[in-house]
VEXLUMRO-165070 format. One record per residue: residue in one letter; x, y, z of N, C-alpha, C in turn. Coordinates in steps of 0.1 Angstrom, whole numbers, plus 5000, padded with zeros to 4 digits. Layout:
N
AXYZXYZXYZ ...
This chain:
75
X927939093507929039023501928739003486 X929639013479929839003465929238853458 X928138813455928638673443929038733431 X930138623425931338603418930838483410 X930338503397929538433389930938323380 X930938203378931738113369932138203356 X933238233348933638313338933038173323 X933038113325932237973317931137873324 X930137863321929037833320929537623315 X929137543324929537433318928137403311 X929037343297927637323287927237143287 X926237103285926036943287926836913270 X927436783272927736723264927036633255 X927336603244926836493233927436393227 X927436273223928436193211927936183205 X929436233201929336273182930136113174 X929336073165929935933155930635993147 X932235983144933235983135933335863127 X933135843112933335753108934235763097 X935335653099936935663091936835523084 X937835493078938235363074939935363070 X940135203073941335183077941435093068 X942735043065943234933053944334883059 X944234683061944434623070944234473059 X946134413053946134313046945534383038 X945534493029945534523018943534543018 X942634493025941834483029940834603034 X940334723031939434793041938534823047 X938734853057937434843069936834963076 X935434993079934835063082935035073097 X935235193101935635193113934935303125 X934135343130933935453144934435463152 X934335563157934435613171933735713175 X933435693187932335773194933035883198 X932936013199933636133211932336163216 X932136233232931636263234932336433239 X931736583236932036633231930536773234 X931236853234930536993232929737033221 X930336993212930037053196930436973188 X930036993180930936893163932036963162 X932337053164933637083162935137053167 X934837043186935737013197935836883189 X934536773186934936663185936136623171 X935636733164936236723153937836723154 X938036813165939536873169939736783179 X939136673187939836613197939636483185 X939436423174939536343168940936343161 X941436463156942436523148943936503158 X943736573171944536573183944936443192 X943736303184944236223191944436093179 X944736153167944636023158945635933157 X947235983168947935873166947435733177 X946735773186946735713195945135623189 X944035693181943335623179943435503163 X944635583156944935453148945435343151 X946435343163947135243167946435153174 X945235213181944335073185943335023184 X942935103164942335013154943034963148 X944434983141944634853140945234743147 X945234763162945434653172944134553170 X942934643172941734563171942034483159 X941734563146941634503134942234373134 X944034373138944534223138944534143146 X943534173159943134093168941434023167 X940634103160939234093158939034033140 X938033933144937133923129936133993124 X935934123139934334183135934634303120 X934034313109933934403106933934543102 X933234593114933134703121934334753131 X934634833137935434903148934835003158 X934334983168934135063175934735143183 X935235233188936235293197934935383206 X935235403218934935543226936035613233 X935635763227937035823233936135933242 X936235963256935436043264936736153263 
């Protein structure tokens, strides 16, 4: 019988730190997110792919928190 080898090889993953900043009350703040991610690049492209969703809940945090900083993880 034949083995029939996977056409992709799964590769282990990394997080990668994106660091952005946001302006909040005229105010700007330093902001992260973690992707975890194949390459710097996926991450690059799943940061790009998901930035409406990840601005809207830094600045949720932002006007809910005193911290800072911002952390987000996006898996």
């Amino acid at each position: 019988m034949r083995h029939v080898q996977p056409l992709v090889l799964a590769r282990d993953t990394a997080e990668f730190r994106l660091n952005f900043q946001m302006i909040n009350s005229g105010a700007r703040h330093a902001c992260s997110i973690t992707i975890r991610a194949t390459d710097a690049v996926q991450a690059a492209t799943l940061f790009r792919e998901n930035w409406p969703a990840i601005e809207e809940l830094a600045r949720k945090n932002l006007a809910t928190s005193a911290a800072k900083d911002l952390r987000l993880m996006l898996d």
